[in-house]
Each structure stands twice: as C-alpha cells, then as structure tokens.
ZAGUDREN-56829 format. One record per residue (C-alpha): x, y, z negated. Coordinates in steps of 0.25 Angstrom, whole numbers, plus 5000, padded with zeros to 4 digits. Example, Ala and Ser with C-alpha at 12.3 -4.5 7.8 and 13.67 -1.06 7.14 Angstrom:
BEGIN
504949824969/505549964971/
***
This chain:
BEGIN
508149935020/507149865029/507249715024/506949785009/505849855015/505349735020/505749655006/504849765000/503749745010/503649595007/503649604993/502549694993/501449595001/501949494992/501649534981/500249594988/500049464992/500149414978/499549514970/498249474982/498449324980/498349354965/497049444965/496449344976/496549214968/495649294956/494549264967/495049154978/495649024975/496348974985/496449004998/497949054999/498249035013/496949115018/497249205009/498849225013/498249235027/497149345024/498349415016/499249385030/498149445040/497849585030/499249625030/499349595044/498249685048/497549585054/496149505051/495949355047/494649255053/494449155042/493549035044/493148945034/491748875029/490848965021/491048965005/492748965006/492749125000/493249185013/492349325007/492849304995/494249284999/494149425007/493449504996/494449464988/495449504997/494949635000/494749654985/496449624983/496649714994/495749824988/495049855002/493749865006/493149755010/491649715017/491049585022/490249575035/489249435036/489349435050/487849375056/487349365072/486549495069/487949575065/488049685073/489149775077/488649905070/488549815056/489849795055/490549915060/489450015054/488450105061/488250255065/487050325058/486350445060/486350525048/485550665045/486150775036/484850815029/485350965027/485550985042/484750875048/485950865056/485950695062/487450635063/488050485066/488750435055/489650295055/489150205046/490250095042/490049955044/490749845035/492149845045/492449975037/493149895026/494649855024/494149705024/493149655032/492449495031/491849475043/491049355037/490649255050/491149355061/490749225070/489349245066/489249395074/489049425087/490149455097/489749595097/489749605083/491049515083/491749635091/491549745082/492149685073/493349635082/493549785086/493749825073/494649715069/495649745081/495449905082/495249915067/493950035071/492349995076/491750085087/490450135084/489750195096/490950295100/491550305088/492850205083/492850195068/494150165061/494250055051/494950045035/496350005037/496549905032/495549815040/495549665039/494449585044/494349455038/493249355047/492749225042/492149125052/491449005047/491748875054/490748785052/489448855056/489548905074/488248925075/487649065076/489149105078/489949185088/491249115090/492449245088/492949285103/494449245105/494649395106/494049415092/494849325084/496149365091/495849475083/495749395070/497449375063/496949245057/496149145057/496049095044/495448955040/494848955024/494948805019/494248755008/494748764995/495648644989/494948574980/495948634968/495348764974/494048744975/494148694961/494448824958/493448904964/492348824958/492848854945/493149004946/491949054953/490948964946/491349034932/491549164927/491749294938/493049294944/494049394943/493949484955/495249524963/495949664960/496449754972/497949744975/497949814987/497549954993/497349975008/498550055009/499449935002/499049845013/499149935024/500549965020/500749815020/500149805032/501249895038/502549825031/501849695038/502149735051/503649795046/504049645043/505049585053/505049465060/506149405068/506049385085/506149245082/504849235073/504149315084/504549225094/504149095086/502549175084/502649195099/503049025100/501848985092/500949085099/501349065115/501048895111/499548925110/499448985125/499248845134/499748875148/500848945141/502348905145/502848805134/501648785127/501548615123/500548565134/500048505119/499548625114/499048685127/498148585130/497448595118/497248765118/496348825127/496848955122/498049015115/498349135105/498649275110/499949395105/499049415095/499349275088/500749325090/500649465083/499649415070/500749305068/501749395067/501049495060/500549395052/501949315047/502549465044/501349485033/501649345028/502949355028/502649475020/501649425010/502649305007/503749405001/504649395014/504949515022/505349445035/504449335044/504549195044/504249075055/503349025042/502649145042/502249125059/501848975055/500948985046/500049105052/500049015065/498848955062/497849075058/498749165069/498249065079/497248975077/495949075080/496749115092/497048985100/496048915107/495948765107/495648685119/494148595119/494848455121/495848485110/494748545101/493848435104/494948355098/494948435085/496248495088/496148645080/496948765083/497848755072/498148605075/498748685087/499548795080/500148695071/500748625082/501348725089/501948795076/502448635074/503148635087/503648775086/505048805082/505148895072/506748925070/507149035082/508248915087/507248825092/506148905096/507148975106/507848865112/506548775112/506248775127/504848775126/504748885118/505848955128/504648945139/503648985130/504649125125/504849125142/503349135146/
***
C-alpha cells in the first residue's frame, strides 16, 4: 500500500516536472541543470542563492517560474539605501472620514509574494539583509510589535553578481546557511546562445501557461518529505559532510589544510531533503547515492570556507567537494569497514 503511494507520488512530480520543463522552454533556453536545481530547492521548501554575471536571464528565468507555478511573484532591486520597512512594508495611519476616527494599518511590502527575487541582496545593508534573513527562516517579519505571516508557499530566489564587490556587503556565514543552494548560472553554449539571439530578436515569444496552484505544490511539498531513504544513504550525507570540518577525527590532513571552515547539520538535512525531491522529480520513489553526489556541490559549496594559502592558490570550494565525493565510498560495504571512516562515524 505504501510503496504504491509512493509509485503515485513520484509520477505526480515528474510529470509536474515536465509539464514545467515544457512551459519553461517557451521562454528560457537552456539552462537545464539550474533549472532542475530551482525545481529541487521549491519542492523542498527551501531558497536557492544564484550568482552569475549580469545579462544570463536569472529574472527572467524566475518570472517564468513563477508564472509555470501560477504564484505570485515580486522582484525587489536591492541598493545601499534599502531599507528594512521597503521590503517588509510599513504601518500607516489611516482616518475613517465618517468618524474621524485615526487607526494603524499594515502596509505590505514585496516579501508578501509566493516568489521573491531579491536582485543583488549583496548590494543592502546588513540591517536590511536581516529582514529579510528573518523571513526566510521564520517564514513571518516583525513590524514594531506585530509578526506578520507570510504566503505559503515562500521561496526566495537571491542572485549575487560576482564580478563587481564594491559598494557590496559580503552575505554573513549565518545568512547564507539559510540559503538551500548555491547555484552558479553559466553562460550559454554557443548552440544556445544561437538560439536566444534568434528567438528574442524576432517576433514576441510565447509566454508560459500556469501548471501549478499553491495548493499542488504544497501537497507536493508534503509527499517530498514522506519519501524513504535507507540508514546507509543517511550515513554516506553524514560521510561527505563530517569531511569539511578540519580538526575533525578522520578528516584527509589534505583537505584540512586547505578549509578554514567546514559546513554545519544543515548541509546534512538540505541534502537529504534535497535527494528525496530529486529522487521524486526523476520518477523514482526511493533515494539514490547519485541523488546525494550531485546536490554536494550547491548543498555545500556556500557553506565551507576555504583557507587564504589554498585560495591564494586558486584552489575553489567545489575543487574541495569533489575531491572528497572522489574519495568517499559510496556502496554501504566499504564505507563501514573503511577505517577512517569508522573514526569519523566514531567521533
């Protein structure tokens, strides 16, 4: 009864997946695997920190999202002179003109949207930065005494551009822990970019069609978390994770040297989380090591830090992860009985 439950489950995201894949590809070309990812962090509950150069359709690419997902959706341009009130919204004091009675009434700000792009969040001021972390983690803003809840669903979508620092305010550690993903937006290929020249120099494109209510993808949400996985896969997250601490028992001396700083339980519980919607949105109703490899990278990559000599020697983050996904065991045989591993279970 459960395992068809489950069969059922499966086939419902994937054929979401695919009806949003189809409306999607109306407007974006390319892009699958940032795509897949966004689709990966929504159904998970979670929010996704892109970064990529200016002009790569990140907007675009979320509009269209929201769009597929028939929710609502609003864009904040974050700038130094954001603040706090702009984006959460504002109490005013309104007069009834038959009574002259005054009253405070809640204004509210662009956060009170299913979707929200927070365009250059690294471009705000901490203070600013904060109002928006609350609302990310506790899904409500405070204003004055008040706590406002948000939509559900809420899924905040934050694009960083990497080429311009100044006049920005690096995100805290603490901040984008909060953040699912961290998602890298290439540039096109040039069979791609080919592509886009062609369609959006012509006649309008097709706009995308809703596939989706709120309700549908909360339901979804729900059967995400129902999905099982096995001790052994748990275990294996938990392998991958534990590698990142330096200091750690069994961690390569290698890979210590070159972090400053290793990832925290909640790399452990997004990646998790996240191989269950994966697993999901592939058709399968069960979790698969693949599913844990491939989300190390955004899972991780925002989360560790790496050291300044090994920076310095343009070692990146996700040079890191792969090596340590490289000398992880993935079938449950060899990953107990490996002895490092057995100090690392240990500690």
């Amino acid at each position: 009864m459960h395992s068809s439950a489950d069969s059922t489950a499966s086939a419902r995201l994937h054929e979401a997946r695919n009806r949003i894949l189809e409306q999607l590809s109306r407007v974006i070309v390319g892009q699958h695997e940032v795509v897949e990812e966004l689709l990966i962090c929504l159904f998970s509950r979670g929010h996704c920190l892109l970064e990529g150069v200016p002009g790569l359709a990140k907007t675009l690419m979320v509009s269209t999202l929201a769009r597929c997902l028939d929710l609502s959706f609003s864009r904040v341009q974050f700038t130094p002179d954001l603040m706090p009130a702009d984006i959460t919204g504002t109490e005013v004091l309104e007069e009834d003109r038959t009574t002259g009675a005054r009253q405070l009434r809640f204004l509210e700000g662009p956060l009170f949207a299913n979707v929200v792009l927070a365009d250059e969040i690294n471009r705000t001021p901490p203070k600013t930065q904060s109002a928006l972390l609350e609302a990310m983690q506790e899904r409500q803003v405070s204003v004055g005494r008040q706590r406002h809840k948000l939509a559900d669903p809420f899924f905040v979508l934050a694009t960083q551009n990497p080429i311009e620092q100044e006049g920005t305010y690096p995100l805290p550690e603490a901040q984008q822990d909060r953040f699912m993903f961290k998602v890298f937006v290439k540039y096109p290929s040039f069979d791609d970019e080919f592509e886009i020249a062609r369609r959006t120099t012509g006649s309008p494109m097709e706009d995308a069609q809703p596939v989706l209510s709120a309700e549908e993808i909360l339901d979804l949400q729900r059967q995400v978390r129902e999905v099982p996985i096995s001790d052994h896969l748990v275990r294996y997250s938990l392998a991958i994770v534990r590698q990142t601490r330096a200091g750690q028992p069994g961690v390569p001396s290698e890979i210590a040297e070159q972090l400053a700083w290793g990832a925290g339980p909640r790399a452990v519980q997004f990646l998790v989380v996240g191989a269950k919607a994966r697993a999901l949105l592939a058709g399968r109703s069960h979790v698969i090591a693949e599913d844990i490899q491939t989300l190390a990278l955004p899972v991780l990559r925002h989360r560790i830090v790496v050291g300044f000599a090994a920076e310095s020697e343009g070692v990146t983050a996700d040079d890191i992860i792969k090596r340590i996904l490289e000398n992880t065991p993935a079938q449950e045989d060899e990953l107990v009985h490996d002895a490092r591993f057995q100090t690392i279970f240990a500690s």
